[in-house]
C-alpha positions in Angstrom: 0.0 0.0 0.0 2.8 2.6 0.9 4.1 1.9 -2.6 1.3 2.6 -4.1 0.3 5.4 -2.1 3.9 6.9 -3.2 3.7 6.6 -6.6 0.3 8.3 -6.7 1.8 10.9 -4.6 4.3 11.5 -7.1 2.5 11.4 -10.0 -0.1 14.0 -8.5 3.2 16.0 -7.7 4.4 16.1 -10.9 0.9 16.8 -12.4 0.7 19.8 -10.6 4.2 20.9 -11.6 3.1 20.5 -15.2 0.1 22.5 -14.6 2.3 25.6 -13.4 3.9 25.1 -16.8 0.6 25.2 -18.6 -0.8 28.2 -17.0 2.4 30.0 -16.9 1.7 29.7 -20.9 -1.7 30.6 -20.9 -1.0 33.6 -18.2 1.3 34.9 -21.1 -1.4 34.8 -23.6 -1.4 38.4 -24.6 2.8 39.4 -23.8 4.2 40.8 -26.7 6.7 38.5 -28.1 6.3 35.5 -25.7 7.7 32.1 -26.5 5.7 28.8 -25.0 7.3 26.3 -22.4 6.8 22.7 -23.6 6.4 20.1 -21.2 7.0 16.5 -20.5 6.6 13.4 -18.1 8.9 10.3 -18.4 9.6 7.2 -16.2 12.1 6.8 -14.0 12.9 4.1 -12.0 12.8 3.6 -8.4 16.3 2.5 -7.2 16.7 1.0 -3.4 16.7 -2.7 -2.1 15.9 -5.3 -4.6 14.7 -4.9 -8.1 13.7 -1.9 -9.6 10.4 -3.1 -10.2 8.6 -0.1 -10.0 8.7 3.4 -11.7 7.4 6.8 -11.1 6.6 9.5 -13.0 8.9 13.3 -13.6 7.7 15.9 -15.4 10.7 18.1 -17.1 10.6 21.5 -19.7 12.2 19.8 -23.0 12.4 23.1 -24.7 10.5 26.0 -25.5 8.0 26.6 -28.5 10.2 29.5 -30.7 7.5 29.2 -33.2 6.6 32.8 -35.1 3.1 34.5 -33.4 1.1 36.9 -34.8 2.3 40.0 -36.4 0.1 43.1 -35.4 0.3 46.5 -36.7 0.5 49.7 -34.5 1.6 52.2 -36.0 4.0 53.1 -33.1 7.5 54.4 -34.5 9.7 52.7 -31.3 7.1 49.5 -32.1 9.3 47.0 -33.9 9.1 43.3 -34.5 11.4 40.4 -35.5 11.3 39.6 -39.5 11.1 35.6 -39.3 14.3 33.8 -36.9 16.4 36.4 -34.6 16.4 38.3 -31.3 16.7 41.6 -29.8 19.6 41.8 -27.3 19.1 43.2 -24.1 20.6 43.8 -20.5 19.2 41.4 -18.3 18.2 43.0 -14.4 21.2 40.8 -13.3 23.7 42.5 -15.5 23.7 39.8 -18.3 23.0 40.0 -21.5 19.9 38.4 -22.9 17.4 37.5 -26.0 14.4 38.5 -26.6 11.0 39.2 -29.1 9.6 41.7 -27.3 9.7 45.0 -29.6 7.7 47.0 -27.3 10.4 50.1 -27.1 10.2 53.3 -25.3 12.3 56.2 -24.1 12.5 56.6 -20.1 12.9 60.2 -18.3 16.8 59.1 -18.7 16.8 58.9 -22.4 17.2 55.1 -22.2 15.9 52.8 -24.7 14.2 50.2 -22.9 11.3 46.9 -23.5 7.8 47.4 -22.2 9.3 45.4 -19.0 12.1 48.2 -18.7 15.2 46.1 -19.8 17.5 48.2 -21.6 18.2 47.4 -25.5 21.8 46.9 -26.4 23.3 48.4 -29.3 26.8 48.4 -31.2 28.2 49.2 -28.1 26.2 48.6 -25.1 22.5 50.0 -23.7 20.9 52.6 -26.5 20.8 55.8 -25.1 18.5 58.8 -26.9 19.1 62.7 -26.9 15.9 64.6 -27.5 14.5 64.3 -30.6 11.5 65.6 -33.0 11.7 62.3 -34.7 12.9 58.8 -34.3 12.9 56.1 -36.7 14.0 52.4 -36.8 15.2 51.0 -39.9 14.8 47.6 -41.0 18.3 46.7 -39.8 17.7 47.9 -36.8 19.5 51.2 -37.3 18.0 54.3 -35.0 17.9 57.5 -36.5 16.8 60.8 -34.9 16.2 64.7 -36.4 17.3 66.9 -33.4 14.8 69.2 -32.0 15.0 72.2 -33.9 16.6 70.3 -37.1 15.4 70.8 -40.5 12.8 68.2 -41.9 15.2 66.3 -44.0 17.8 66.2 -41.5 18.5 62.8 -40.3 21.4 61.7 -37.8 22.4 57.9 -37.4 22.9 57.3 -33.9 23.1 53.5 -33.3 22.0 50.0 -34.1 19.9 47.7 -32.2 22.3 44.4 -31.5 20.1 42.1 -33.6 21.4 38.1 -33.5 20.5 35.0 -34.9 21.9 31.9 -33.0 21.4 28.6 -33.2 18.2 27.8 -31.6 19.8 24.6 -30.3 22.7 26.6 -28.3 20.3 28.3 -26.4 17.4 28.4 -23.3 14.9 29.9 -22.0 16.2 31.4 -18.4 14.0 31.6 -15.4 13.6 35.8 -15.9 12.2 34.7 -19.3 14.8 35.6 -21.6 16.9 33.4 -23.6 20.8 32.9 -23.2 23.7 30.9 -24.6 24.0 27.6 -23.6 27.9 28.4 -22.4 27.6 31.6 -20.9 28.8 33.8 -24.2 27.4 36.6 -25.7 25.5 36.1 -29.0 27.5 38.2 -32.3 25.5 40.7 -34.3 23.4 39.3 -37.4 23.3 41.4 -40.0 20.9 39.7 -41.6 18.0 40.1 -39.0 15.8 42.4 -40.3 12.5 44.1 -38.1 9.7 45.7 -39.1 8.7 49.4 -37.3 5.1 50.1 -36.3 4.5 46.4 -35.9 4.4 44.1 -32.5 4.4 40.2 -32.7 2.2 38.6 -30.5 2.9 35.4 -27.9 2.6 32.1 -30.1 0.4 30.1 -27.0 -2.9 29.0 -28.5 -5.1 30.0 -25.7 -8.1 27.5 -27.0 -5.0 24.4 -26.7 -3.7 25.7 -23.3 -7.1 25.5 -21.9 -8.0 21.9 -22.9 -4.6 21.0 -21.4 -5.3 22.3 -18.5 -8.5 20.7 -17.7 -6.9 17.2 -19.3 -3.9 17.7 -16.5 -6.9 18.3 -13.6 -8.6 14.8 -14.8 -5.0 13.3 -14.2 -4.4 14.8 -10.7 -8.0 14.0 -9.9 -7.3 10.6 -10.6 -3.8 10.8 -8.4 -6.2 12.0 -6.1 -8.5 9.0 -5.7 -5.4 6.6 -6.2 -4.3 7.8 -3.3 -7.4 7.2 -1.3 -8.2 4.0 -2.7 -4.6 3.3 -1.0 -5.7 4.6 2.4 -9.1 2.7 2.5 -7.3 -0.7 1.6 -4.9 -0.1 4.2 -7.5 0.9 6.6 -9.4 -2.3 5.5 -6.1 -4.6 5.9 -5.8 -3.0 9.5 -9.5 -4.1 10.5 -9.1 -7.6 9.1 -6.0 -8.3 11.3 -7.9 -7.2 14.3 -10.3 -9.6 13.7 -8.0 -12.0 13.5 
C-alpha cells in the first residue's frame, strides 16, 4: 500500500508541476513576443533494495516553442518586430545579456531605450541611449535615426543600431527571468541579416483554446492521483480491521 500510495503521490506531484507550466503559458497569452514552455513526463525508476520493479513519474521543460506568433500593426515608430528567426539583445536585471522578441520600445525620463518590462536594449556598443528628438525612426536593420529638436525636416542623424542576432536555436534556453541565453555563458554576435519591421508588434505564439484543454486534461489526471491515493488509504485501513479480527 505505501508503494502505491507513493507513486500516486508523485505522480499528483508532478501533475501539478506541469500545470504551473501550462498556466504560466496561458498567463502569457497576450505578452508581446512571448515564446511557449513545452512540457513533458517520463519514467524513472525507483532505485533501493531489490529490483527496480517499480517506476514513477517526472515531469521536465524539454524546450520552449520558438514558433513565429502573430504579427500586429501599431503604428508606433519605437514599435518594432522580429522579421522571421532572430532576437533583440538586451541587458538582463542581473547584468547579463539576454534574447528577446519583445519590440515594445520606449524612451525613459533618462533617455534610455528600454522593452515594455524596462530592460535596456543593447546596441553596437552597449545600452541605447536617446538625446531629445523631433523624430525617431528604426530602420529595418535595426539602425535608430533621430532629427534633433529644432533640425530641419530632411535632417536625419544615425545614432546607433539595435544588437540584432541569430543563434542557433539549439545553443540556447529559455532562463528563469524569461529571456533566452547561450547555452555556455557567451554573448551572442550581431546578425546582419536580422531584419524588423517598425510600427508592428508580434504577438505570444500560445494557442489560448489548446492551453485551456490542457489544463483541464492535467486536472482529470491529478484527480485521478487523487483517488489513487485514497483508494490506498481505505485498503490499508481495510487490511488494518481484518488483522484485528484476527
Amino acid at each position: 500500500m505505501d508503494r502505491m500510495l507513493y507513486i500516486s503521490m508523485n505522480a499528483a506531484q508532478q501533475t501539478m508541476l506541469a500545470q504551473a507550466t501550462n498556466s504560466n503559458n496561458l498567463a502569457n497569452v497576450n505578452t508581446t513576443g512571448f515564446r511557449q514552455d513545452f512540457e513533458q513526463f517520463r519514467s524513472m525508476p525507483v532505485f533501493g533494495e531489490g529490483l527496480p520493479t517499480r517506476v514513477y513519474s517526472m515531469n521536465e521543460r524539454p524546450a520552449t516553442d520558438y514558433q513565429q506568433g502573430n504579427i500586429q500593426s501599431t503604428g508606433r515608430e519605437l514599435d518594432i518586430s522580429v522579421q522571421g528567426e532572430g532576437f533583440i539583445a538586451v541587458l538582463g536585471k542581473d547584468g547579463r545579456e539576454g534574447y528577446t522578441r519583445s519590440g515594445d520600445l520606449h524612451i525613459t525620463v533618462a533617455g534610455q531605450l528600454v522593452t515594455g518590462t524596462g530592460l535596456a536594449v543593447m546596441g553596437e556598443g552597449g545600452p541605447i541611449a536617446i538625446p531629445p528628438a523631433e523624430k525617431i525612426e528604426i530602420g529595418v536593420d535595426g539602425t535608430i535615426s533621430i532629427r534633433p529638436i529644432g533640425a530641419a525636416e530632411n535632417s536625419l542623424a544615425v545614432l546607433d543600431r539595435i544588437k540584432l542576432v541569430k543563434p542557433e536555436l539549439k545553443n540556447v534556453f529559455k532562463d528563469s527571468d524569461g529571456l533566452l541565453r547561450m547555452q555556455d555563458g557567451s554573448a551572442a554576435p550581431l546578425d546582419a541579416t536580422v531584419k524588423v519591421a517598425s510600427g508592428t508588434l508580434e504577438g505570444s505564439n500560445v494557442n489560448a483554446v489548446g492551453a485551456l484543454v490542457k489544463m483541464i486534461a492535467l486536472q482529470r489526471q491529478y484527480e485521478m492521483q487523487v483517488k489513487m491515493m485514497k483508494s490506498a488509504d481505505d485498503n490499508s485501513a481495510a487490511s488494518a480491521r481484518l488483522l484485528q479480527f484476527n
